[in-house]
C-alpha positions as CSV (number, residue, x, y, z in Angstrom):
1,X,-36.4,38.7,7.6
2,X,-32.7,38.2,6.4
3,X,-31.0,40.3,3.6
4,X,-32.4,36.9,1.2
5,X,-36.0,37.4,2.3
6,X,-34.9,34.6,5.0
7,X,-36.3,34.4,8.2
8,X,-34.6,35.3,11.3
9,X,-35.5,33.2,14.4
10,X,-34.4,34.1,17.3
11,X,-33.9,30.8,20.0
12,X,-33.1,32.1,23.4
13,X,-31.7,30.2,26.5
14,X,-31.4,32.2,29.3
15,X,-30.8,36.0,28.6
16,X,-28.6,35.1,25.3
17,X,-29.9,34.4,21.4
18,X,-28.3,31.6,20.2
19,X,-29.5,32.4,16.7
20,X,-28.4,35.4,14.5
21,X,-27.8,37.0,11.1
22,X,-24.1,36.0,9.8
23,X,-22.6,34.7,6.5
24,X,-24.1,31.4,4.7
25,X,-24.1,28.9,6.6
26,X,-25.4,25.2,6.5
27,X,-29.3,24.7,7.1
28,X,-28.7,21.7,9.4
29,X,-28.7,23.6,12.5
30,X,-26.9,20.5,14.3
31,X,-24.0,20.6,11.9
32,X,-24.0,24.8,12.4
33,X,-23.7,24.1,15.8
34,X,-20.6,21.5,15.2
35,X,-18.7,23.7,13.4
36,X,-19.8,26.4,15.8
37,X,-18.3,24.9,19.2
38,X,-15.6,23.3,17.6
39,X,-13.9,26.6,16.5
40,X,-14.6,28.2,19.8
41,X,-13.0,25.5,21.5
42,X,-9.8,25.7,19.4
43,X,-10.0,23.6,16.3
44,X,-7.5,24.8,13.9
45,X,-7.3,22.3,10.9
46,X,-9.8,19.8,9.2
47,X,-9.1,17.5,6.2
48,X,-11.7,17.3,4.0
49,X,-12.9,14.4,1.7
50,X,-15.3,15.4,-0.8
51,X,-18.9,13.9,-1.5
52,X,-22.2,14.6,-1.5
53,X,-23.7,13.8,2.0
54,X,-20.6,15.4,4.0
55,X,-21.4,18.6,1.9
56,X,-23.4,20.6,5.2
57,X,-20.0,19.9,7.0
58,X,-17.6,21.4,4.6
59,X,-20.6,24.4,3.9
60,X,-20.6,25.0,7.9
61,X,-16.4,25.1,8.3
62,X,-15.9,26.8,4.5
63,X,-16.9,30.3,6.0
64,X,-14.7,30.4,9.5
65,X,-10.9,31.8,8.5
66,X,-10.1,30.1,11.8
67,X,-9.7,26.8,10.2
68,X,-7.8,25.6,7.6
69,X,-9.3,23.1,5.7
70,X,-7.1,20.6,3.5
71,X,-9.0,18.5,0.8
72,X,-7.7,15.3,0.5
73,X,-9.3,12.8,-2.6
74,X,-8.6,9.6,-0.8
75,X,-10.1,9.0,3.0
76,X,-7.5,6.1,3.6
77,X,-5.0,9.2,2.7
78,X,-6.5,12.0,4.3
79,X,-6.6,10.4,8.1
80,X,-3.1,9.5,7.8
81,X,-2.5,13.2,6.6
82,X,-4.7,14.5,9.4
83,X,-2.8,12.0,12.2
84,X,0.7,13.8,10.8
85,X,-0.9,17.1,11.9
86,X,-1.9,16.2,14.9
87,X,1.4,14.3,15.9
88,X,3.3,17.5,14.6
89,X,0.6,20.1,16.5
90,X,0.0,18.2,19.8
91,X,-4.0,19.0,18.9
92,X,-7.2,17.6,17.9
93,X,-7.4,17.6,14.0
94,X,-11.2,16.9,12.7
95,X,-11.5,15.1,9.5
96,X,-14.9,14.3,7.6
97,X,-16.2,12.6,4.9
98,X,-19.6,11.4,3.0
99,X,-21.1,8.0,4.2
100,X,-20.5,4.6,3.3
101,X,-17.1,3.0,3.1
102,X,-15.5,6.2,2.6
103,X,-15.7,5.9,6.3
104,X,-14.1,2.7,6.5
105,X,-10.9,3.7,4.6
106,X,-10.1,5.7,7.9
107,X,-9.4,2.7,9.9
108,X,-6.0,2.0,9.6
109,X,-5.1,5.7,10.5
110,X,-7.9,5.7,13.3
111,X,-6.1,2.6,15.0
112,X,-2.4,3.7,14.7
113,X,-4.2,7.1,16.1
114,X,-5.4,4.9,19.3
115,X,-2.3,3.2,20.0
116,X,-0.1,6.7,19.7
117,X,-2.3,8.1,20.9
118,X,-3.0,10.9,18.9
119,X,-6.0,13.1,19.2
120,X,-8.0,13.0,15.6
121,X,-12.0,13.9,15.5
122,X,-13.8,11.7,12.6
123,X,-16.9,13.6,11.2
124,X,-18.7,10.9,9.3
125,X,-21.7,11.8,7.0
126,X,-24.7,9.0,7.2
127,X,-27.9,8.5,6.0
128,X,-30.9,8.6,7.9
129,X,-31.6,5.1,9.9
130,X,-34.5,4.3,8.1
131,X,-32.3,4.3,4.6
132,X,-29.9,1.5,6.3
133,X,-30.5,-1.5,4.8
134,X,-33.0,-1.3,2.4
135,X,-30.5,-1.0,-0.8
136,X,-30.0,2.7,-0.3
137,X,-26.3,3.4,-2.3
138,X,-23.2,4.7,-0.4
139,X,-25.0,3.2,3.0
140,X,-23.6,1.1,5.7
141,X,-24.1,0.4,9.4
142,X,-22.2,3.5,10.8
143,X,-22.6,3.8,14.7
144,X,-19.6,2.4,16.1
145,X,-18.0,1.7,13.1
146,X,-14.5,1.8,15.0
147,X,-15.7,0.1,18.1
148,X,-12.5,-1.8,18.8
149,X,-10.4,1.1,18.6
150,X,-11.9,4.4,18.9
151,X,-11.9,5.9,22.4
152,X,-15.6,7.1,22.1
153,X,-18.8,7.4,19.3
154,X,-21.2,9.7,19.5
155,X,-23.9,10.2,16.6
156,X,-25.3,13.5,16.7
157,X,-29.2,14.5,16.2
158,X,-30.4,14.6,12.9
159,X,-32.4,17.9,14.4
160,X,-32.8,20.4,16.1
161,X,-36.5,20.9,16.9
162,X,-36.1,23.1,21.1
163,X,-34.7,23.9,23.3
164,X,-33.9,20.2,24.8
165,X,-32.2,18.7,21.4
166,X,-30.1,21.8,21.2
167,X,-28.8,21.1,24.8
168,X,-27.8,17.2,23.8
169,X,-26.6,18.1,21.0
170,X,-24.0,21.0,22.5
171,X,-23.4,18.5,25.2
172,X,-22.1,15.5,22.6
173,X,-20.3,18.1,20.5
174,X,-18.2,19.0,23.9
175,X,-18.0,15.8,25.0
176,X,-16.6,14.5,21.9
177,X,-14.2,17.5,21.6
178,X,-13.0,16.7,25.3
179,X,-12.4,13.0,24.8
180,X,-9.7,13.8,22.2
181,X,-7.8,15.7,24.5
182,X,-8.0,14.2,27.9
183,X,-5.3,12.3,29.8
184,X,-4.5,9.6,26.9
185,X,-5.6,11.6,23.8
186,X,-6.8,9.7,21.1
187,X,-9.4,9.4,18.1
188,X,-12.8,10.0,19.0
189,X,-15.7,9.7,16.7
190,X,-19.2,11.7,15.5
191,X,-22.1,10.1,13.1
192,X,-24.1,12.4,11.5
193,X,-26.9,11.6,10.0
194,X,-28.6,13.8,7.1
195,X,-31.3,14.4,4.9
196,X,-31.3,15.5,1.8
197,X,-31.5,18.3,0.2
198,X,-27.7,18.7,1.6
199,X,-26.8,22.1,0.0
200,X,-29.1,24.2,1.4
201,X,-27.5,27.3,3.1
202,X,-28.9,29.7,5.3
203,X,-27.8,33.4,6.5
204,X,-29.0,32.9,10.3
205,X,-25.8,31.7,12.7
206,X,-26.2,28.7,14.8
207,X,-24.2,29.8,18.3
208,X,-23.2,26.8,21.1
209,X,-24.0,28.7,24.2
210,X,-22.5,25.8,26.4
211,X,-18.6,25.6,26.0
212,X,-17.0,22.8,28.5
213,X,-13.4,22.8,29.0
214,X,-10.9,20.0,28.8
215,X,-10.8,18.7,32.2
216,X,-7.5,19.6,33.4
217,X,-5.0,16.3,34.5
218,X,-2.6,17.0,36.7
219,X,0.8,15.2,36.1
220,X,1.8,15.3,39.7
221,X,1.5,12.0,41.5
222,X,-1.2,10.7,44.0
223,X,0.0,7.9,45.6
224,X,3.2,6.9,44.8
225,X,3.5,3.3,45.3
226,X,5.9,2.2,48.6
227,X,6.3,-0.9,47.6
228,X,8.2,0.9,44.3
229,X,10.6,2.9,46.3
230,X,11.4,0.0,48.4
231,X,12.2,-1.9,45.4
232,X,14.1,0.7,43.8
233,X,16.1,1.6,47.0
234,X,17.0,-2.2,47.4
235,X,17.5,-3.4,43.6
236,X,20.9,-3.6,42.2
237,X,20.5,-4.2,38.9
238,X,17.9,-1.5,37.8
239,X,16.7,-0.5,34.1
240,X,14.1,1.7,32.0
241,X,13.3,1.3,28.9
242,X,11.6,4.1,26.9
243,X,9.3,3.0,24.4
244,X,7.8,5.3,21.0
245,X,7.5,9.1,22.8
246,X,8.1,12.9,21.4
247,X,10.9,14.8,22.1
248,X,10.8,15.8,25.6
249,X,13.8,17.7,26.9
250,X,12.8,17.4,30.5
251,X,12.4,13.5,30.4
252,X,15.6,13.5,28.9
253,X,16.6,15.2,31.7
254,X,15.4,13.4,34.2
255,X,17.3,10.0,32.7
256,X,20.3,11.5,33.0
257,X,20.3,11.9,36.5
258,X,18.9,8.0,36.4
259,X,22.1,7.1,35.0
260,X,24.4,9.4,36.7
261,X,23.2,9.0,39.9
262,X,21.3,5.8,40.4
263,X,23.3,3.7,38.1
264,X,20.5,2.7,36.0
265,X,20.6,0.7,32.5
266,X,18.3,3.1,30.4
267,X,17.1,1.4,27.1
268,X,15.9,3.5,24.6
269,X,15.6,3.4,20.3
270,X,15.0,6.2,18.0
271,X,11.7,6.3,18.3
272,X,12.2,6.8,22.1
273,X,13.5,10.5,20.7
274,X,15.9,10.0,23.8
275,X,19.5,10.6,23.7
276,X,22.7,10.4,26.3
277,X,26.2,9.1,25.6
278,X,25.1,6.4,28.0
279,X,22.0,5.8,27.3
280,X,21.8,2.0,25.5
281,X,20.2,3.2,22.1
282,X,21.4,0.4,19.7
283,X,19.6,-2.7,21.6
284,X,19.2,-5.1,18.9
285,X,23.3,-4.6,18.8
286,X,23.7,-5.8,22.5
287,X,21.5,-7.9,22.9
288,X,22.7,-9.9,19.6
289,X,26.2,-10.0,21.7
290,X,25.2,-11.5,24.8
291,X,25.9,-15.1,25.3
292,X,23.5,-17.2,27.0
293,X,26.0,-17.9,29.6
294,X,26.1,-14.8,30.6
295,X,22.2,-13.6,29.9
296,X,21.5,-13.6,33.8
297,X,24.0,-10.8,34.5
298,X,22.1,-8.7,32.2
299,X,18.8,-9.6,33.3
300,X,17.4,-6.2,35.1
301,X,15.9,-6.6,39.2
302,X,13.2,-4.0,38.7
303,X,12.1,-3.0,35.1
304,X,10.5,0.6,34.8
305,X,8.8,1.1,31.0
306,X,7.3,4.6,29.9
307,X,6.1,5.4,26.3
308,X,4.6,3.4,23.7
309,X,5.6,0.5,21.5
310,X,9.0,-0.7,21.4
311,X,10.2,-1.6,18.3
312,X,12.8,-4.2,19.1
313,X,11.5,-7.8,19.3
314,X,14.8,-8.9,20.5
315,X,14.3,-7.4,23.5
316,X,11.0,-8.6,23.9
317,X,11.9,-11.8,23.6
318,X,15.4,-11.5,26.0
319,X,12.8,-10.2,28.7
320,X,10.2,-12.5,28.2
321,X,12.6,-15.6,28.6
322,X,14.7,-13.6,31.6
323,X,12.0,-11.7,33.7
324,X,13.2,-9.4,35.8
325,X,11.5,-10.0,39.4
326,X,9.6,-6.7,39.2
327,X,8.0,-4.7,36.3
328,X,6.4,-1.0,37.2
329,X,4.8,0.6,34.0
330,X,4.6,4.6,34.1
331,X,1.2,5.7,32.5
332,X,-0.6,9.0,32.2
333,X,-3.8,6.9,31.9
334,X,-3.2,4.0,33.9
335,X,-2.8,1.5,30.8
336,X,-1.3,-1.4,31.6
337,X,1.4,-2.0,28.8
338,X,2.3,-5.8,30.1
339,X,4.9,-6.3,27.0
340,X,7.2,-8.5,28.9
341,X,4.5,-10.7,30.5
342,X,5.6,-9.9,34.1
343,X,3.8,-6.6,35.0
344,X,3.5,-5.9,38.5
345,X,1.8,-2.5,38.5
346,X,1.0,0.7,37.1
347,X,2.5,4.0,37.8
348,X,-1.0,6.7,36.9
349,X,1.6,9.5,36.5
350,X,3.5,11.4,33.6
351,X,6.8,9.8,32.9
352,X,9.1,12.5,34.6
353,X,7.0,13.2,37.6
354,X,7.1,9.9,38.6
355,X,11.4,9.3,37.3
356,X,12.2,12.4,39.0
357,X,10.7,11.5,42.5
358,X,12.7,8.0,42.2
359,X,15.7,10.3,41.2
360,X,15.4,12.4,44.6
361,X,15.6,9.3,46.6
362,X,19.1,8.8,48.2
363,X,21.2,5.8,46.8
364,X,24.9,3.7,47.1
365,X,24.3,1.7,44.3
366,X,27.4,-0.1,42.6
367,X,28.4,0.7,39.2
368,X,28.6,-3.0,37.8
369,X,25.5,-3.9,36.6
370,X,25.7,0.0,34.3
371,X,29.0,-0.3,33.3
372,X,28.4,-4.0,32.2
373,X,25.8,-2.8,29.3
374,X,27.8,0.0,28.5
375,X,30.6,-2.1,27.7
376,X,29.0,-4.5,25.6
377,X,27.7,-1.3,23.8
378,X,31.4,0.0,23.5
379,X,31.7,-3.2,22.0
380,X,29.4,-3.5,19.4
381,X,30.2,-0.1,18.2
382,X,33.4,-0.8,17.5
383,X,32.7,-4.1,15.3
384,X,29.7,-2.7,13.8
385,X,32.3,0.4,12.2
386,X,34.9,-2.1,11.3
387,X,32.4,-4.2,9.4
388,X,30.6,-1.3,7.7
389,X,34.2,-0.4,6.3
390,X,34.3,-3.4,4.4
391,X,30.9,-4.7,3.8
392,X,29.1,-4.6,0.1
393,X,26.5,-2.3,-1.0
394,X,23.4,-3.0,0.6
395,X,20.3,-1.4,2.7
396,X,22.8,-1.1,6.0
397,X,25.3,0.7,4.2
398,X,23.4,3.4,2.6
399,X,21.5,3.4,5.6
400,X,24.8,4.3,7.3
401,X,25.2,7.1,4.3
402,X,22.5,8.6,4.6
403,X,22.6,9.3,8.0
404,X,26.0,10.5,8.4
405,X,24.2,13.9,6.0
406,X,21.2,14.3,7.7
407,X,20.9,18.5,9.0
408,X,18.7,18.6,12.1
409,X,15.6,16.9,10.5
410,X,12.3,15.7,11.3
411,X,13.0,12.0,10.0
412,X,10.4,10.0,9.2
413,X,11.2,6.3,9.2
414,X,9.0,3.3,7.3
415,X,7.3,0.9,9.7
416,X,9.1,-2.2,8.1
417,X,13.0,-2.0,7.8
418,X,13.9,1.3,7.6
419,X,12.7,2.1,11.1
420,X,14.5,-1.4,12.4
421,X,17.6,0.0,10.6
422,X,17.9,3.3,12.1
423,X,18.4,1.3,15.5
424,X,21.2,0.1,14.6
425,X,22.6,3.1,14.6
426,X,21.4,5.1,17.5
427,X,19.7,7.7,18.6
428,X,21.4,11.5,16.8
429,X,20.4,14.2,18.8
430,X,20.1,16.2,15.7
431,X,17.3,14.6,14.9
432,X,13.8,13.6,15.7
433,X,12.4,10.5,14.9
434,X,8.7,9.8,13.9
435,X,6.8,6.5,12.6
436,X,3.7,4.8,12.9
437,X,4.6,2.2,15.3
438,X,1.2,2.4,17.1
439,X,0.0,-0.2,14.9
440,X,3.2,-1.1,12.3
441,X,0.8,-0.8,9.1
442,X,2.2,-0.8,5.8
443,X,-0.2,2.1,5.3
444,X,-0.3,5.7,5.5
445,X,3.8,6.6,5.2
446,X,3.9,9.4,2.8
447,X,0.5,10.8,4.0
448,X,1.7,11.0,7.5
449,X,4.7,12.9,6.6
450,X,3.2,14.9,4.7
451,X,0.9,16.0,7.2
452,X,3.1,16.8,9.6
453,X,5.5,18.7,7.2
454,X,2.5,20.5,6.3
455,X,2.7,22.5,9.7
456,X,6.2,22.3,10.3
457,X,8.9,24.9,9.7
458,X,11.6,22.0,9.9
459,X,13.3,20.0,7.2
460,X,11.4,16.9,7.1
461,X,12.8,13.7,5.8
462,X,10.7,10.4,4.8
463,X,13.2,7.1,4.2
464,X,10.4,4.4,3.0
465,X,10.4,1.3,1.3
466,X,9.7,1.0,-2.3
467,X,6.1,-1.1,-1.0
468,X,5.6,1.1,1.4
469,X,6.1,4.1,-1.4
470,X,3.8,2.4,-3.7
471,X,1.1,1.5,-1.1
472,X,0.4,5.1,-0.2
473,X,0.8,6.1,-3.7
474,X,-1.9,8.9,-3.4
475,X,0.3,10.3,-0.5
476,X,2.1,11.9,-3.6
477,X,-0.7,14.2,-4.5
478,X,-0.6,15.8,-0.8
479,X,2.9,17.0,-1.2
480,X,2.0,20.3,-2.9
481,X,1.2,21.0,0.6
482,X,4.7,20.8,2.2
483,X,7.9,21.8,0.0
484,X,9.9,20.7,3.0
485,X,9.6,17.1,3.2
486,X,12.0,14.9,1.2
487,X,11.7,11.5,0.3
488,X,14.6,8.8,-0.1
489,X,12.5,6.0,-1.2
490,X,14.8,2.4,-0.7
491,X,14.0,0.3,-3.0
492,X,15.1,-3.7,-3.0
493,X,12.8,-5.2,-5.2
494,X,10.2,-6.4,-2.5
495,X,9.3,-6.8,1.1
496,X,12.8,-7.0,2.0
497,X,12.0,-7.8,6.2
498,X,10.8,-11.3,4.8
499,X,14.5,-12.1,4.2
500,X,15.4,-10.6,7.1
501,X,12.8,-12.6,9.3
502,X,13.6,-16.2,10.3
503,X,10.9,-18.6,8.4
504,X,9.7,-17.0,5.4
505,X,12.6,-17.2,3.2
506,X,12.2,-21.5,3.9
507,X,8.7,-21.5,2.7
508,X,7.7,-22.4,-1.7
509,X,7.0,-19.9,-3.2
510,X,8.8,-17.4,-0.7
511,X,9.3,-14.5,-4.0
512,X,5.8,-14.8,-5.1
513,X,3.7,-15.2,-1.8
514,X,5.8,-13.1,0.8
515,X,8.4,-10.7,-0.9
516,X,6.0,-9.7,-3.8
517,X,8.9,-9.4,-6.0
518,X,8.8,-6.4,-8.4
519,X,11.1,-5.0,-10.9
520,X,9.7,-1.4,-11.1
521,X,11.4,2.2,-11.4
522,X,9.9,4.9,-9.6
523,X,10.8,7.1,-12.0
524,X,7.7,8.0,-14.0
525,X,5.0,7.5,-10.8
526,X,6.8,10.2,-9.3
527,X,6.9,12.5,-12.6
528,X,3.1,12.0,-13.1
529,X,2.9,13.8,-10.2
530,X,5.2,16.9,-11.0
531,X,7.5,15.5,-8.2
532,X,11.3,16.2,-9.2
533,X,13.1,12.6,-9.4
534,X,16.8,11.5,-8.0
535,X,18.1,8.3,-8.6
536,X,20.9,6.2,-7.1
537,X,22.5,2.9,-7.3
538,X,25.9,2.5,-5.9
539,X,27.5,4.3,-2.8
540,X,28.8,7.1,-4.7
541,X,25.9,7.9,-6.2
542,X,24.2,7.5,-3.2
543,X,26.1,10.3,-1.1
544,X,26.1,12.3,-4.5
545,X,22.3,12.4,-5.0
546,X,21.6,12.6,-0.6
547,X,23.5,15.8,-1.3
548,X,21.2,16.9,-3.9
549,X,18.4,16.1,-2.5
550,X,18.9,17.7,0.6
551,X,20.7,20.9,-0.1
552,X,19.9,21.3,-4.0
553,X,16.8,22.1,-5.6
554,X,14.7,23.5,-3.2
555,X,10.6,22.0,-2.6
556,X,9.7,18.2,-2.3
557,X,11.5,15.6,-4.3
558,X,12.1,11.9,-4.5
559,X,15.1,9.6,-4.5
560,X,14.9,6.4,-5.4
561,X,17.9,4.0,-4.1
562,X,18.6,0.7,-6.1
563,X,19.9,-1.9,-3.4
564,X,20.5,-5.7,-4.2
565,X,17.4,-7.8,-2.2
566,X,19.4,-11.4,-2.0
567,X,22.6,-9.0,-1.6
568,X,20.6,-7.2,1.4
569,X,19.7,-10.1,3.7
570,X,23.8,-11.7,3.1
571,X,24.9,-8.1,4.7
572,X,22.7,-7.7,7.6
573,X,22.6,-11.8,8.5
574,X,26.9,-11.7,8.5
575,X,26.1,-8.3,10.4
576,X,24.7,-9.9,12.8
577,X,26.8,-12.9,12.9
578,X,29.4,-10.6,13.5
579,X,28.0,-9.2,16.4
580,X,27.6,-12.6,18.4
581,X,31.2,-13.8,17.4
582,X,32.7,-13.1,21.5
């Protein structure tokens, strides 16, 4: 008998108990055993959401110090905070909640989560399947809730009754572990159905006796394709372009010596987290200044593409409508990105183990077609400073400010305009971009940030818009968490990209149905929170309160930044204009 008068039992598989006295625990032995072989394989974080039926989870992680548990209020908000650790950590973060659509507000997260792919494990509470519908509250259809973009479900069993339930049940747990992890890490998913009562506790120790590793991936290269070297070895007019990646000095590397040696046109945007003198990192810029006349010359032979979404849809569409004759896409897990509608193949390899055997390859390759981008680059600096000088106050401008005071900073850009703003400017190798371009939801901005900045000794930096701001609202109660992250909070009045746009500014009723016009100060949302509050309205102001904000008060604060919304689209459209004027 335990210390309680509870009974001991003692389970044995092999020559080892897999049951013995410990702290309270969970009764549910399956959930024991999830918490169990979870920490032993490494889990470090989980965000929690409370509720009744998710209460054995929480019970069975509360007693390890191994794992830090965050409680977040809001699920929609606490899988966006859990995908900001895992972008930040590189590792599987767990997150649970109680059944029903509490489940469902993880979504958006679990889908930008796919397409980063970032490694999250979703613990979802259920009821047993003979309470689905019959009228049962908090109950939904839960198996493969996220069917379309989840990289695996599993539902664990409800019990443990020998020696055979305890083996499926250490094998899904490991399974589901591994699958977050493998060679394109992603969100994988765990039902878990339970009977009440839910708060029972026990003082016997449920121990996983069967720990499987991550299969190991190599990132050398099997077969490298001949047909790629032949191409590469023969093609004049070669270009990469990195899509949405971490920093990764050795890629960087690698490019270099692309550019240096082999002449190559390397495309990249701030979210590639890429950065060379001669790297093309402003693309809308050049693109906007090439001529139709002279589009062919600019059209790559061979097109290499690594990373994940591109921002840019001008480049998108200058590809799409001048194909290059081959397209080679680099993947760790053989996913075929076909973004400009010409794919040829797939390259199952990491990004600088396959650039750095094309590199190696000998080559006499004229300069022309590299020299030809970077002077149109060269180009479009230089008007794009001379216009700045005497443009009005607008987004681009403080844009432009804020920038030019950014320390070395984790920068956290808005998935609307503030992330298509930044590549106007380039890539600053002071910084490190971040933003959840998997997907482009309006949802989840502050909670991401904060999430990373949670486990991060950097400065971290958020630049949102004021819809953005307002949609993730609950965000704001996660920032007690991280008195490093700043936010600089843009705010035109509306969904600002719909002037920017072509077509929705032409449409009745464009303010009302699209822009979702607003008059609102930030002022006292941010105060109800205990947030400190900035606010600017006019360039000075603007590089007065950036100061503050970033080398004043210490912990997390918000500025707000008045800009003009008809004012806004005038600037960047005569921006543009600017830019095509040869």
């Amino acid at each position: 008998m335990g210390r309680n008068g509870s009974e001991i039992e003692n389970l044995v598989v092999g020559d080892r108990k897999i049951i013995a006295v410990c702290p309270m625990t969970t009764d549910k032995k399956p959930v024991a055993l999830l918490a169990d072989i979870l920490i032993q394989k490494g889990l470090r974080f989980l965000v929690h959401s409370p509720g009744s039926r998710n209460a054995p989870i929480i019970i069975a992680f509360g007693q390890s110090k191994k794992v830090k548990i965050f409680t977040v209020v809001d699920e929609r908000s606490a899988a966006f905070f859990a995908l900001g650790i895992a972008l930040a950590t590189g590792k599987t973060v767990a997150l649970d909640c109680t059944s029903g659509t509490a489940a469902l507000n993880y979504a958006p997260a679990i889908a930008e989560a796919y397409y980063q792919h970032i490694p999250l494990l979703v613990l979802t509470a259920d009821r047993s399947p003979q309470f689905i519908d019959i009228g049962d509250g908090q109950t939904i259809r839960q198996e493969n809730l996220f069917a379309n973009y989840i990289k695996n479900s599993y539902t664990l069993p409800q019990s443990i009754d020998g020696i055979e339930d305890f083996t499926l049940a250490e094998k899904i747990i490991n399974m589901a572990m591994n699958r977050t992890m493998d060679e394109a890490p992603g969100p994988v998913h765990i039902n878990i159905p339970l009977d009440e009562p839910l708060y029972g506790v026990t003082e016997t120790e449920t121990k996983g006796n069967l720990i499987l590793s991550t299969p190991f991936f190599s990132d050398s290269i099997g077969n490298f394709p001949e047909m790629l070297i032949e191409q590469w070895q023969s093609g004049n007019k070669l270009m990469v372009i990195g899509g949405q990646m971490n920093p990764d000095t050795q890629l960087n590397e690698v490019l270099k010596l692309l550019v240096e040696k082999h002449r190559a046109v390397i495309l990249t945007e701030t979210t590639s987290n890429l950065y060379h003198p001669d790297f093309i990192d402003v693309i809308d810029n050049v693109i906007t200044a090439i001529s139709p006349e002279e589009a062919d010359d600019f059209k790559p032979d061979l097109l290499i593409t690594l990373g994940g979404a591109v921002v840019s849809k001008m480049v998108k569409k200058f590809l799409r409508n001048h194909q290059p004759e081959h397209h080679w896409h680099i993947s760790p897990s053989n996913e075929e990105m076909d973004t400009y509608f010409c794919l040829r193949g797939v390259i199952h390899s990491s990004a600088t183990d396959a650039l750095l055997t094309l590199a190696n390859l000998p080559t006499h390759r004229s300069e022309h077609f590299k020299h030809l981008w970077l002077k149109k680059k060269l180009t479009t600096e230089t008007k794009r400073e001379n216009y700045l000088q005497h443009s009005a106050y607008s987004d681009l401008k403080v844009f432009k400010h804020i920038l030019d005071q950014l320390p070395d900073t984790c920068l956290h850009l808005g998935n609307s305009t503030p992330v298509r703003y930044s590549q106007l400017f380039g890539c600053q190798p002071h910084l490190h971009y971040y933003s959840n371009r998997g997907v482009s939801g309006i949802d989840g901005q502050i909670s991401t940030a904060a999430g990373f900045a949670s486990v991060s000794a950097s400065p971290n930096v958020l630049i949102t818009g004021d819809l953005g701001f307002l949609y993730d609202s609950n965000g704001l109660l996660l920032l007690k968490h991280c008195p490093n992250l700043k936010i600089i909070v843009i705010n035109n009045q509306g969904g600002g990209i719909f002037r920017f746009i072509p077509g929705p500014d032409t449409v009745p009723g464009f303010e009302q149905y699209f822009e979702a016009q607003h008059n609102l100060r930030l002022e006292f949302l941010t105060k109800a929170f205990n947030i400190n509050y900035l606010y600017a309205d006019s360039l000075q102001t603007v590089d007065e309160k950036v100061h503050d904000l970033l080398y004043g008060t210490r912990g997390t604060q918000v500025l707000e930044i008045s800009t003009p919304a008809e004012k806004n689209a005038e600037v960047l459209r005569n921006y543009f204009k600017g830019l095509s004027n040869r």
